[in-house]
N, C-alpha and C positions, 0 to 999 in steps of 0.2 A: 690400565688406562681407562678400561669402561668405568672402574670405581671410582676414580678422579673425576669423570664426567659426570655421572651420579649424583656426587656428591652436591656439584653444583645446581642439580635439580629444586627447584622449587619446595615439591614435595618434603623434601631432607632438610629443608632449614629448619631453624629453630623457627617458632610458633611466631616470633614477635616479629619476625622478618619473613614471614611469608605474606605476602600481597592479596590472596585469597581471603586468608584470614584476616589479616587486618580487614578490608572491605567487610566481613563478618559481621564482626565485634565493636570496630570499631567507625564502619559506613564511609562510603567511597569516597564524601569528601576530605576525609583525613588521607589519603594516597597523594601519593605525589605523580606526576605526568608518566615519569616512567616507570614507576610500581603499576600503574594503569595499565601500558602500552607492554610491563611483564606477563601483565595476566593474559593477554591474549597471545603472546609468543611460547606461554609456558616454563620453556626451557633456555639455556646461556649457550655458551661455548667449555670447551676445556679449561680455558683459561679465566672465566668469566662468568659470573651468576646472571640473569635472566635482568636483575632490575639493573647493575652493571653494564650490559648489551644495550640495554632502553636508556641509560643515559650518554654514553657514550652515541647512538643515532640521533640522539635530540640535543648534544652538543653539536653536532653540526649541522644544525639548521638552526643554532640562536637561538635554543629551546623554542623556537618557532611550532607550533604545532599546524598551523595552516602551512606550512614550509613542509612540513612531512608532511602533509596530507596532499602535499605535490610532486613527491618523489616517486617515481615509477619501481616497476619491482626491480626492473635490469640494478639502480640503484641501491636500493633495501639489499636487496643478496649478497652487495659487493662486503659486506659487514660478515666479517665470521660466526656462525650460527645464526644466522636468516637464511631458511632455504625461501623456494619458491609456495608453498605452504604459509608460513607466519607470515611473508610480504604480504600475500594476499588479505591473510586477514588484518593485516596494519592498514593494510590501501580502505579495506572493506568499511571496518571501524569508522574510522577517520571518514567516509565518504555519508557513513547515517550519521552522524555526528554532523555534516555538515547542512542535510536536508531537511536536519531535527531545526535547526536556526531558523532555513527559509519557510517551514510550517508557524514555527511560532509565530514570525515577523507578517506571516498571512492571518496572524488569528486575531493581529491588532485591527486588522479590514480597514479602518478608517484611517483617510490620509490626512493630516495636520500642517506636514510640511516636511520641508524638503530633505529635512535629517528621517522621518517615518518614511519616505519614499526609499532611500538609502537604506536603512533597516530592511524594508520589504526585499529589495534587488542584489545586493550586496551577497549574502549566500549564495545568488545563484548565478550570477555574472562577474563581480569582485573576483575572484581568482581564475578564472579563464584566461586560458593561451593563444583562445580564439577571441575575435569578436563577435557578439550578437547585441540584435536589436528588439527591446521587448517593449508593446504598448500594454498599459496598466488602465482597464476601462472604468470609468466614475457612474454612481449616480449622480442623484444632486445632493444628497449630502457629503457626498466623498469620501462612499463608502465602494469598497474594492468589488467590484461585482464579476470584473474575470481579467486574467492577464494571459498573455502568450508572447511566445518569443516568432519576433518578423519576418528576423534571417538571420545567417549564420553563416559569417565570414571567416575568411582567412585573418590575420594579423593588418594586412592591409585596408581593410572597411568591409563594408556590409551593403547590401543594396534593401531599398523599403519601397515596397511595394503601394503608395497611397492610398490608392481604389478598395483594394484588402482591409486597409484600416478601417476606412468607413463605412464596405460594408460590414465587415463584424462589431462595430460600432453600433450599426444600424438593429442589428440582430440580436446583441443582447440591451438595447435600450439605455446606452451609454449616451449621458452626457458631457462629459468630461474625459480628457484624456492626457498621461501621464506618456511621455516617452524617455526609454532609459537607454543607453547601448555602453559598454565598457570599452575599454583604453588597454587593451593586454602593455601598453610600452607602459602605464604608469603616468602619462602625461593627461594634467588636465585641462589644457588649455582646447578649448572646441578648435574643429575647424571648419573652413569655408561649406565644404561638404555638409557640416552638423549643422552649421548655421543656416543653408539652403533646403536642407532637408525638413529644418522647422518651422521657417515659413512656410514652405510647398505643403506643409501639413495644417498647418494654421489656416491658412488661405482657405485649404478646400475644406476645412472643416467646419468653418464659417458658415457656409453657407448652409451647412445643414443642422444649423443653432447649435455644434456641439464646439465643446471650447477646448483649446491644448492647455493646461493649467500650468506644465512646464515642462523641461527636454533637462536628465541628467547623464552624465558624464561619469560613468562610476568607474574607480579602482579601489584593490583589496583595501584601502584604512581609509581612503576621502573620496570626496564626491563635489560637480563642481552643476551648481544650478543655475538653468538661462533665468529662470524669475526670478530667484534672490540677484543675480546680477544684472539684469532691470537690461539683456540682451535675450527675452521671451517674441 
């Protein structure tokens, strides 16, 4: 039985079908999602080669790959040859893989509009199960000079703290200000709450000549904006 298991090792394939190799010879973007997602399991099941295992997980997420990088290990394991080991490194992968986006999306700095704001947020709030609430501080040319996240709720909302915002407004020389919070349900329609929250920020930020530019509503594929929708 060890030599049946073996055989399905990575190592023992022919050349043309191994995942390492190919990446080699022939460079990563000729793999496919789960020759990728092989190479860091390594190994299959009995019954099963390594790139076989990685599709068969990535059939059930709709070859979704932001779907697996939402599956917890308890999940990953429940798969015949995934111990708690390869989960880990699937979750691991899958999580710089996702931080690799919101670095890029920070190296465009300059905000343009409400889809670049989206680009910038999206990595890092679009798939949470929680809600949070991040302000995005501008100079005057609207260019990204610092962002942080406000708070960090339960599925229910978030609280925002005002006085917080303007002073760290104040502090890094922010004139303009971007607010984002996500929708873990998916829904993009604002509510009462979102929409008093951004006047109460408008308001007081007025006063100390710094401007809200707009308030987004993000979930993981769309995004819904008070200034394209002229409710700023």
């Amino acid at each position: 039985m060890a030599d049946k298991q073996g055989a399905f090792s990575i190592k023992n394939w022919s050349q043309d079908d191994q995942p390492r190799e190919k990446l080699l010879y022939k460079g990563k973007a000729a793999l496919s999602d789960a020759e990728l997602v092989a190479i860091l399991i390594g190994s299959g099941n009995r019954e099963e080669s390594a790139v076989a295992l990685c599709k068969r997980i990535l059939s059930s997420t709709e070859n979704n790959l932001s779907a697996l990088g939402k599956m917890s290990i308890k999940q990953l394991t429940e798969f015949k040859g995934i111990g708690e080991a390869k989960a880990i490194s699937i979750i691991a992968a899958l999580e710089l893989g996702r931080r690799r986006r919101g670095e890029e999306a920070l190296q465009k700095k300059k905000i343009t509009s409400s889809k670049s704001v989206f680009e910038l947020m999206q990595p890092i709030i679009g798939e949470l199960e929680h809600e949070e609430f991040w302000i995005i501080y501008l100079n005057n040319s609207n260019k990204v000079i610092h962002k942080n996240q406000l708070s960090k709720g339960g599925i229910t909302g978030t609280l925002v703290d005002v006085r917080l915002v303007l002073k760290n407004a104040l502090e890094v020389g922010a004139l303009g200000l971007i607010l984002a919070h996500n929708h873990p349900s998916g829904t993009l329609k604002p509510s009462e709450a979102d929409k008093n929250i951004t006047q109460k920020l408008k308001t007081a930020a007025q006063s100390l000549d710094i401007k809200v530019l707009d308030h987004l509503i993000i979930t993981e594929k769309a995004y819904f904006s008070f200034a394209d929708e002229n409710v700023l």
